[in-house]
N, C-alpha and C positions, 0 to 999 in steps of 0.2 A: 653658730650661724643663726642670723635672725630667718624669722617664719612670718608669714603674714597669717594669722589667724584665719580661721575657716569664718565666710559667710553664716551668718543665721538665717535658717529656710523659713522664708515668708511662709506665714499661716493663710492657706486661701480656705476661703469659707464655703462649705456647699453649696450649692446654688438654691436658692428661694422653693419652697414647695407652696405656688398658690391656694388658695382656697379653692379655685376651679380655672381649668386653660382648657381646648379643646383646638389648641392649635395644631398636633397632631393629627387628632382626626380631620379637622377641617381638609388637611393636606391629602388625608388619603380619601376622603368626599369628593376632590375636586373638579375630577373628571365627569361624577356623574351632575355634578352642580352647574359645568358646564355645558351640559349638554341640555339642560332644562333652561339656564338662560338664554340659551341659542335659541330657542324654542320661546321665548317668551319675547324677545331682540324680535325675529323675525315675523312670530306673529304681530306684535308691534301694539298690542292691550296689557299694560302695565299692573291695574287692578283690577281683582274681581272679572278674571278670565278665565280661560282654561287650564293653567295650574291651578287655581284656584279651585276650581270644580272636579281635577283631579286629584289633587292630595285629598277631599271631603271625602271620594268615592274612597280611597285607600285608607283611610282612617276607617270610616263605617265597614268598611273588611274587613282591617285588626282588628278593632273593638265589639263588633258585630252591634253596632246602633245603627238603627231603621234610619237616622238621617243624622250628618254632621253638619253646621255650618260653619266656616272658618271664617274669624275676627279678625279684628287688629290689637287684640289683645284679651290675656284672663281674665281682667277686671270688667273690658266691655261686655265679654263673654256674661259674667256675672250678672250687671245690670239686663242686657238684653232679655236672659233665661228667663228673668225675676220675671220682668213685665210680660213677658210669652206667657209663661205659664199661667197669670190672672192674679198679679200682685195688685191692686189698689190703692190708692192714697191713704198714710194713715193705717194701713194693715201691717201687722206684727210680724217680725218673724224670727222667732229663735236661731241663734247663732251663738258658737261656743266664745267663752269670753277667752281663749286664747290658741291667738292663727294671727295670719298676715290681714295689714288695714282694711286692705281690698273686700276680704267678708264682711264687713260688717259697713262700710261706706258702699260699697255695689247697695244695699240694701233702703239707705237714705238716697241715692240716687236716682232708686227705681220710685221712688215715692215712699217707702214703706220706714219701718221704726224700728232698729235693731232690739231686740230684747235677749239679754247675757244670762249663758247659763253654766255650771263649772265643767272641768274635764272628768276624765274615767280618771281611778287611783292609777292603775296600771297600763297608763296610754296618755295617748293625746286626743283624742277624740270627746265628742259631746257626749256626755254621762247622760242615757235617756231616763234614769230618775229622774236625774236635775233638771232635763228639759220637761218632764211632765208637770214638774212639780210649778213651772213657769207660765204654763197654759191660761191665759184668761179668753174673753168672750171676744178681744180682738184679733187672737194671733188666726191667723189665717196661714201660715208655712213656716216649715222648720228645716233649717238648713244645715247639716251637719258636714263636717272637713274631712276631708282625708290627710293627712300629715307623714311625712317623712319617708317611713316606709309599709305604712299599711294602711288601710281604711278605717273606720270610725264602725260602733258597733251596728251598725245599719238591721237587725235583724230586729233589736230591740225599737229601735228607732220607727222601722215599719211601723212596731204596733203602736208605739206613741200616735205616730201619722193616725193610723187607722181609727184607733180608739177616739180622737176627738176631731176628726174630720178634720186635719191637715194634709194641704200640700207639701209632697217629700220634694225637696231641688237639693243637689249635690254641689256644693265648693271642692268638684276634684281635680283641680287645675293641677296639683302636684302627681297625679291618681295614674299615669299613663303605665299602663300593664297590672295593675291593682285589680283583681276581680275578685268575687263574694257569691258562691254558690255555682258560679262557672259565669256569673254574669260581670261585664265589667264596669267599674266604679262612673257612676253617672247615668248609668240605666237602671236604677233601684226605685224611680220615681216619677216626675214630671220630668228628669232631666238633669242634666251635669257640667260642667265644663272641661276643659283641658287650656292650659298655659304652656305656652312653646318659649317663653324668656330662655335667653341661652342656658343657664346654669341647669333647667329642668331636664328630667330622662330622656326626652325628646326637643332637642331646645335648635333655635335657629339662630340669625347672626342677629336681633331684634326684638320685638317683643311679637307678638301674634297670639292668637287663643283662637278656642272653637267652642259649640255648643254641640252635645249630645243629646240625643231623644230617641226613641222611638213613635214622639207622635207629632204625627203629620203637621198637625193645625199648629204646636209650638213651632216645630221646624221653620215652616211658612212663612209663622210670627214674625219671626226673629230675622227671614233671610229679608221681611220687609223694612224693618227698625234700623237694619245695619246697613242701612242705602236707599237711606233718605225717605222710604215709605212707599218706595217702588215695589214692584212684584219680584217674586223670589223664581223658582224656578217650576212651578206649577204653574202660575199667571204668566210668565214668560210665553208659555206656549198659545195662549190667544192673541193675537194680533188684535192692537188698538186697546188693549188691556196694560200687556208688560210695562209701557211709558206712564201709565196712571202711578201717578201718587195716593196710597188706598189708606194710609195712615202716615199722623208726623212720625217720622223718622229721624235720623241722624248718621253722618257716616263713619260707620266701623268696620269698612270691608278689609278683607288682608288684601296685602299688595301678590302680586305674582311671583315678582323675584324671591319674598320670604317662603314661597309655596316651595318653588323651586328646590332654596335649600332645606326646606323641610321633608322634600320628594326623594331626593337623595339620602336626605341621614336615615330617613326612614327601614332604608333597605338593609339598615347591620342594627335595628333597635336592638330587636331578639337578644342577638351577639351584647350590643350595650349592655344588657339589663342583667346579663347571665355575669356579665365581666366587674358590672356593680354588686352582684352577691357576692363574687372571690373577694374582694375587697372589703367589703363590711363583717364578713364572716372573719377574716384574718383582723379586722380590728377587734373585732369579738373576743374573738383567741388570745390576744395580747392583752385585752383591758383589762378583762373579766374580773380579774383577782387584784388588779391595783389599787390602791390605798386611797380613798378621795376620789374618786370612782363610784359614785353610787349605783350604778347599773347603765349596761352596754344595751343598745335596741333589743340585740337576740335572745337577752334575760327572758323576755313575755312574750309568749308565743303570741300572732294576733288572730283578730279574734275569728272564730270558729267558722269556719268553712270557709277563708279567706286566706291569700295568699301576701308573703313578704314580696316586696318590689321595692329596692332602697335608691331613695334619691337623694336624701340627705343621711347621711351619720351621726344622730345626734347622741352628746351623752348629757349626764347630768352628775356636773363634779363641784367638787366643795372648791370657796376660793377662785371661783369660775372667771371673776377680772383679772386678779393676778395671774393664774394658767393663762390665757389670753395671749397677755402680756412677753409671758413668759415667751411662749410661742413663737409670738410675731418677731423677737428678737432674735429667734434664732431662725426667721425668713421662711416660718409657717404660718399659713394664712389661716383663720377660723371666721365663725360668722354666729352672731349670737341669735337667736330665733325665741323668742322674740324680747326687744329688752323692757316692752309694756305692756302687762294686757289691755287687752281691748276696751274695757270698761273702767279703767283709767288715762286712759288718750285724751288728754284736750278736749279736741272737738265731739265729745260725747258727753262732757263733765255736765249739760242739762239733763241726763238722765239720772242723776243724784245719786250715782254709785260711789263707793270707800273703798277705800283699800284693808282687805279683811270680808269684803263680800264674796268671792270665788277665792280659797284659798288656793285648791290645785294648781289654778290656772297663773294666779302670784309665783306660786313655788315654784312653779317651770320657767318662769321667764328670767328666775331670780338664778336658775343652777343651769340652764341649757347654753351646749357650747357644741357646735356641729363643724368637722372636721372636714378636711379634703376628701373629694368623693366622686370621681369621673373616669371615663375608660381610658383616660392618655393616665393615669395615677400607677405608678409602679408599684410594686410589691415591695422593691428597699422603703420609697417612697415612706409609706404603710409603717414599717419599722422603724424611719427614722422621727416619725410623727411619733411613736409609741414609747419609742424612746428618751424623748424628750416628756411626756408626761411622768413618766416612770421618774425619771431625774427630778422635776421639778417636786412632787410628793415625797420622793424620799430626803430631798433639804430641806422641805418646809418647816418651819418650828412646830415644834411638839405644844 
């Protein structure tokens, strides 16, 4: 008796693990997202409203800074701090030569002249030898990064600051629940930023940023810069004053509805941040010891009297294009951070730097490869990410 042969079962392929989705949570935000644009609908002031003046207040609660102002983004955030603080035309200001554009273009934007300095051996942060050792008779500020999941050695850095009568400003736009002595990342100095781009610890459907301070007169600066040169919320309260234009300005206010959804995620950060250490710690766990692997974040403790807050996962692995590759083909998403430093970009090549002038900061951009990393991220997730590194090192040729 003839048989018809058995079917061959189609091979279905796991489904895609992004590099970042947050369409979960958005799902479980919705309710309170609606009910803040109800509130923004009805009030019927789009920018530079009362979400707006409510998410600042709730910001400077968590963070506990004397004032927040909220942007329309990290890099405005950047630029604005700079010139608040008493950046000048032609004034210097160190900045590590490897992080996102934004540090070191916020800097030529505010007027001033980036000057590159290398990283820490064991971090990412500015090496405050190497920023001392860059001091001349024009730097006027030194602006150190927070990166991925910890802060930059800011203790060291003070004394830099102090030692030669610079201005400290913080690039910690990535820095949201990062603190340093009980104080949090942006109030170490003249002031700080935060960046709400969706991918961040705190991110919304857009870009947005904020300025931190605790002093008044930057506060002020800044709420005037970012609207046009009008008064902030001090000169709002004289009549015949608030409508004055008291300096050029520009507009960088956030919109309301980004408040909104940043008023709501707000309320489960805590929960996010805790749900971002299961996860990085379990990538921890699994990399630790793999071949090609040069070291997992939680190898180096960070620095002293500072806390881990991870918002990126970054490793540092041999063959880092091919792994990549490898990845994205089995519908894992990665993101290289960064793939130039800063002191060979283009638009900086008139400040006569080589390649071989900041070695660290080369070597990270050359092995850094930062993995899926957000609270909708499952724990197979995690292993199936792990798994596939482990596979790709164990074929690779010898």
């Amino acid at each position: 008796m003839q048989t018809t042969p058995p079917k061959a079962l189609s091979h279905v392929p796991p489904a895609p693990i992004p590099f970042f989705d947050q369409s979960a949570s958005f799902q479980e935000h919705w309710e309170g997202i609606r009910k803040h644009l109800d509130d923004v609908l009805d009030n019927g002031k789009f920018s530079h409203g009362a979400k707006v003046a409510e998410l600042e207040d709730r910001l400077a609660a968590w963070t506990g800074a004397g004032h927040v102002v909220a942007v329309n983004s990290g890099t405005d955030a950047l630029i604005l701090l700079l010139r608040a603080a008493g950046l000048e035309p032609g004034d210097e200001v160190i900045v590590p030569a490897y992080s996102f554009i934004a540090t070191a273009s916020s800097v030529v934007l505010a007027g001033g002249v980036p000057v590159f300095a290398d990283i820490e051996e064991h971090g990412h942060g500015l090496d405050p030898r190497a920023a001392a050792a860059v001091v001349t008779p024009r730097t006027a500020m030194v602006m150190p990064v927070h990166l991925f999941d910890r802060m930059a050695a800011m203790r060291g850095l003070r004394e830099v600051a102090r030692r030669h009568g610079l201005t400290l400003v913080e690039d910690s736009a990535e820095a949201v629940g990062m603190r340093m002595d009980g104080v949090h990342a942006g109030l170490h100095g003249a002031g700080g930023v935060l960046s709400f781009f969706p991918a961040k610890t705190l991110g919304g459907i857009g870009d947005g940023g904020a300025v931190l301070t605790d002093d008044e007169s930057v506060a002020e600066t800044v709420r005037m810069l970012c609207h046009h040169g009008r008064g902030g919320r001090t000169l709002a309260n004289f009549p015949g004053i608030s409508n004055a234009t008291v300096v050029p300005g520009r507009n960088s206010k956030m919109d309301d509805v980004q408040a909104a959804v940043l008023l709501a995620k707000l309320t489960t950060l805590d929960a996010d941040i805790a749900r971002r250490a299961e996860l990085a710690e379990r990538y921890d766990a699994r990399l630790r010891e793999v071949p090609g692997v040069r070291g997992v974040p939680g190898a180096h403790p960070p620095p002293l009297g500072s806390n881990r807050v991870s918002y990126v996962q970054l490793l540092h692995v041999e063959d880092r294009d091919a792994l990549a590759a490898h990845l994205a083909a089995q519908g894992i998403g990665t993101e290289t951070y960064y793939p130039l430093p800063l002191h060979l970009q283009p638009c900086f090549a008139h400040l006569g730097h080589r390649r071989g002038d900041f070695p660290r900061a080369e070597a990270a951009c050359a092995t850094a490869l930062a993995l899926p990393l957000y609270p909708d991220l499952h724990d197979d997730h995690v292993d199936r990410v792990c798994d596939e590194i482990e596979r790709f090192y164990e074929r690779r040729p010898r």
